[in-house]
C-alpha positions in Angstrom: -7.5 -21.6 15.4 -6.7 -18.0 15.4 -7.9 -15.7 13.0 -6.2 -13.8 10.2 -6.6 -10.8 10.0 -6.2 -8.8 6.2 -3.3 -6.2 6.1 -4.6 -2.4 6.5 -3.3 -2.1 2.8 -5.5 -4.8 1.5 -8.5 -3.9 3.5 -8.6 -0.2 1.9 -8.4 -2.0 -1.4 -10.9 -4.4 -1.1 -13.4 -1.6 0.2 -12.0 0.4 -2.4 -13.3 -2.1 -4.8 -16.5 -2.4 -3.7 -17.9 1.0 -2.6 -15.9 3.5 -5.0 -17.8 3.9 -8.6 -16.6 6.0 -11.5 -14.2 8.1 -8.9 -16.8 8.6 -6.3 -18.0 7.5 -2.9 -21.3 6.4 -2.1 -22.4 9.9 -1.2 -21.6 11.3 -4.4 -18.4 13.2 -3.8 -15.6 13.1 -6.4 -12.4 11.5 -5.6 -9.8 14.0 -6.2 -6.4 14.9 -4.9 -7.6 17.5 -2.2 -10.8 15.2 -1.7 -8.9 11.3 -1.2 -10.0 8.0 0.5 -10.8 7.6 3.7 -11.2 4.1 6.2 -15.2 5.2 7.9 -16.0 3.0 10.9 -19.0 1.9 10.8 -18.9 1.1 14.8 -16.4 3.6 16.5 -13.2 2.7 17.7 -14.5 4.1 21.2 -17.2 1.6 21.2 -14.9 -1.0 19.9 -12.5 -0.8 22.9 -15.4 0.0 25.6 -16.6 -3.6 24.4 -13.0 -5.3 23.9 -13.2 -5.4 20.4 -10.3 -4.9 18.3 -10.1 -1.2 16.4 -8.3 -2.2 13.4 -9.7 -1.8 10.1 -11.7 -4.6 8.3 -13.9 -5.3 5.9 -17.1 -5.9 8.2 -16.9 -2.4 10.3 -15.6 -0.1 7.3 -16.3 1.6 4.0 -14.0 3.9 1.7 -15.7 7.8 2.2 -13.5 10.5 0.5 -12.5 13.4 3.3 -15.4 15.4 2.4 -17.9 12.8 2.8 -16.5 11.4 5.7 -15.7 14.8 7.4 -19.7 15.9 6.5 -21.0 12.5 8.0 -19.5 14.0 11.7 -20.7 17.1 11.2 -24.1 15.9 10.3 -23.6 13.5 13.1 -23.2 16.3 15.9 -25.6 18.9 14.9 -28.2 16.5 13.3 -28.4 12.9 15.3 -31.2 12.2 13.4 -30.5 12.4 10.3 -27.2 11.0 10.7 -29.1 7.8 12.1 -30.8 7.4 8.5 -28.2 8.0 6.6 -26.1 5.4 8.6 -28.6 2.9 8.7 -28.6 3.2 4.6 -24.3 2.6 5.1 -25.2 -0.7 7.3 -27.7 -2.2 4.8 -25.4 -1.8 2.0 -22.1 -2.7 4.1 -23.9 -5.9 5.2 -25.0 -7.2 1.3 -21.1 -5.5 0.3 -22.6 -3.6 -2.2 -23.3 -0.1 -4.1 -26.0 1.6 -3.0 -29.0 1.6 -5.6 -29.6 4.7 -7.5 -32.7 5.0 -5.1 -31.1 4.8 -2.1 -28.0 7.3 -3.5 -31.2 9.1 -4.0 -32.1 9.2 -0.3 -29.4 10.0 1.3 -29.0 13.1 -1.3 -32.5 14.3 0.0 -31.0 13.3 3.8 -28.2 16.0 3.2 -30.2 18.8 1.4 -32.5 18.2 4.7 -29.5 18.8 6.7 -28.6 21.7 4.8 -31.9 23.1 5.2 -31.9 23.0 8.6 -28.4 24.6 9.0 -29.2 27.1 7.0 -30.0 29.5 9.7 -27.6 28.2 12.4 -24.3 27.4 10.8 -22.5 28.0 7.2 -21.9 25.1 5.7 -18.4 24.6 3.8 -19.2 24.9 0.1 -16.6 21.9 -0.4 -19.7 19.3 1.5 -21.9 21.0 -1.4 -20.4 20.0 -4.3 -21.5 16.4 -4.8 -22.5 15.3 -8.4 -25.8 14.9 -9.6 -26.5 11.2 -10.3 -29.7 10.4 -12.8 
């Protein structure tokens, strides 16, 4: 039998649905119209093909970041592997259970990128767009 794969359309929605909260993404940033959804691989397309896996967009390997967010997550990827590690193994636990994160782990990964922004502050300027995330309590 041969799988069916969801439209691209229906995809973003779904995730939509589950990962977007009172307009904003899981790390806090606010959906707006310079700040919109984005599809995040979870695994990279570049892994995807080096293992024969096909790169579109589904509900296993995705969730809905808005450009800042998603755009940060890089940046933090390149100049901090480590932190980016933590704050992506936070995106696979709650990917996995298709959930929100807690208020606890939201909690986390805001003290994952002030760490990041600590350590950057010496080395590189940080946009003041991937600092204005809202405070959760």
């Amino acid at each position: 039998m041969k799988r069916k794969y969801l439209t691209e359309g229906k995809v973003i929605d779904i995730l939509t649905l589950i990962y977007i909260e009172k307009g904003m993404d899981i790390f806090n940033y606010q959906i707006t119209n310079n700040n919109k959804l984005t599809y995040h691989h979870i695994i990279k397309i570049e892994e995807l093909k080096s293992l024969g896996f096909p790169t579109t967009k589904t509900i296993e390997n995705g969730i809905m970041l808005t450009n800042y967010a998603h755009s940060y997550l890089h940046l933090i990827e390149e100049f901090a592997p480590d932190i980016f590690y933590h704050l992506n193994k936070i995106i696979l636990l709650i990917t996995k259970e298709y959930r929100l994160p807690t208020l606890e782990e939201r909690n986390l990964m805001q003290i994952f990128l002030e760490a990041f922004e600590y350590r950057m502050q010496e080395y590189y300027h940080i946009n003041k767009r991937y600092l204005t995330r809202i405070k959760m309590s």
